[in-house]
N, C-alpha and C positions, 0 to 999 in steps of 0.2 A: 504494500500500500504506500507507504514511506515513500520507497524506491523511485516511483511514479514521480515524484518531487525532486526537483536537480537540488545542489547547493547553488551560492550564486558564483560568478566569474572567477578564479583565482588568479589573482596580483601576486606578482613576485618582489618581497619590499625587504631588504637589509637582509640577502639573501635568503629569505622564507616564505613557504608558499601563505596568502593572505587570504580570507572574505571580507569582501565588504560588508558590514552586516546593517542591512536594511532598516532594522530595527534602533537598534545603539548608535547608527550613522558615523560606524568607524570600521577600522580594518581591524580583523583577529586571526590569528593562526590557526592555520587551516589544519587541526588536530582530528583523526577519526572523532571523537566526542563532538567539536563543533560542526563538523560534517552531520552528523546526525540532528544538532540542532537546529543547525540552515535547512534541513528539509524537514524539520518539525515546523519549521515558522513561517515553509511556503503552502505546507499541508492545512493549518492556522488559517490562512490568509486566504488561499484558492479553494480552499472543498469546506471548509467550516465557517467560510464568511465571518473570523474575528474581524475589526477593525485593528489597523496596523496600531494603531494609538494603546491601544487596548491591551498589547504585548508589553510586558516587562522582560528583559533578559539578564540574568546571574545579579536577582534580586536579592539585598542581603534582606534576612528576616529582621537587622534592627531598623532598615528603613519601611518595616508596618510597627514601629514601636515596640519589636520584640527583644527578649534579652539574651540573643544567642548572636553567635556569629557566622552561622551557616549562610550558604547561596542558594536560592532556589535557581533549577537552570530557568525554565520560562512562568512568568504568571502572566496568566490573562486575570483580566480588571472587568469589573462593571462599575457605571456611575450610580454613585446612589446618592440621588436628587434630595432627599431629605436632612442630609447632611452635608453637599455636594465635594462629595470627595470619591474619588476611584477606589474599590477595594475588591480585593483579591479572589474572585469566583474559581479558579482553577489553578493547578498548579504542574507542571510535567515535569518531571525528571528524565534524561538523557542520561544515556549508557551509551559507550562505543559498542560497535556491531561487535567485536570478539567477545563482550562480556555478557556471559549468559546473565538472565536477570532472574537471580536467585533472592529468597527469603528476606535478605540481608538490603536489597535496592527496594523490594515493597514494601518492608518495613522503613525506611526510610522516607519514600516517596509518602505515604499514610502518614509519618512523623510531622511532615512537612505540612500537608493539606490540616490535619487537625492544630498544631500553630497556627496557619493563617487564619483557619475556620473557612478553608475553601469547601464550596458542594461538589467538586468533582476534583478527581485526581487521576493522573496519567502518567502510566511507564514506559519508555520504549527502548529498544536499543539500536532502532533505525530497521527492522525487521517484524520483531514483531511490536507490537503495540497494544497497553491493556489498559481498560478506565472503568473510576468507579465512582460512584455517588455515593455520598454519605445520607441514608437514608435514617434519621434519627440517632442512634449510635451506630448502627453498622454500615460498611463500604458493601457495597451491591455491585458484584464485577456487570456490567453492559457489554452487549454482542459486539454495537458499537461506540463510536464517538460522537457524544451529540453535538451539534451544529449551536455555533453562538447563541442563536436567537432560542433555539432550545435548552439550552443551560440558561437562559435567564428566563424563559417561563417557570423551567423547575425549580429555580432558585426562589423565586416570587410565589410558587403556590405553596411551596416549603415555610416561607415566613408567614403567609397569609394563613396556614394552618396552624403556626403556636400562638397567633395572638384571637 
């Protein structure tokens, strides 16, 4: 599925190979790990209709006020007009293709979504790809990936049901 998704151009800058990344409006090195993430963030953008805006990339969890020093690789954001400030609906974690994604990455990726208090969370390692919803306390794996506009209905009839 991934696959279907290119990375972008690779630049050759102080002899190493570069992307440009669409998102952060800079170059990074082009490592298996952010290979996988360039076609997490065109798969985002082209089949899930995020808004490019909408993508965070190697967000530290202290910039949502948390008190760890971890990265998340991407969050996607909604606005929440009632406060008007972007917060954190999803969260994916990125694994290089050689790294099976064992116990150890979905226990993590989970780590990360319940810190942010994201409704969906996302594995991949550029092959395969797993996501889940936090359905009151438990993660619900999905067949698939729901599409923007669909993580924010769910997200909305989720809060419209505890109050």
């Amino acid at each position: 599925m991934l696959k279907d998704f290119s990375p972008p151009h690779i630049y050759r800058l102080d002899g190493q190979q570069n992307y440009f990344d669409p998102v952060r409006k800079k170059y990074v090195v082009a490592t298996e790990r952010e290979t996988v993430r360039q076609r997490v963030v065109q798969y985002l953008i082209q089949e899930l209709n995020v808004p490019q805006k909408m993508i965070r990339i190697g967000m530290k969890l202290s910039d949502y006020g948390l008190p760890f020093r971890h990265r998340a690789d991407i969050v996607i954001e909604h606005f929440d007009a009632t406060e008007n400030i972007s917060r954190p609906l999803a969260v994916v974690e990125c694994k290089a293709l050689e790294n099976p994604l064992e116990e150890a990455a979905f226990n993590e990726t989970f780590d990360y979504a319940e810190k942010l208090n994201c409704a969906y969370c996302i594995l991949t390692n550029g092959e395969k790809i797993f996501c889940f919803y936090l359905d009151a306390e438990d993660y619900i794996e999905l067949e698939e990936v729901p599409n923007y506009q669909e993580m924010l209905k769910a997200r909305q009839q989720s809060e419209d049901a505890t109050f």
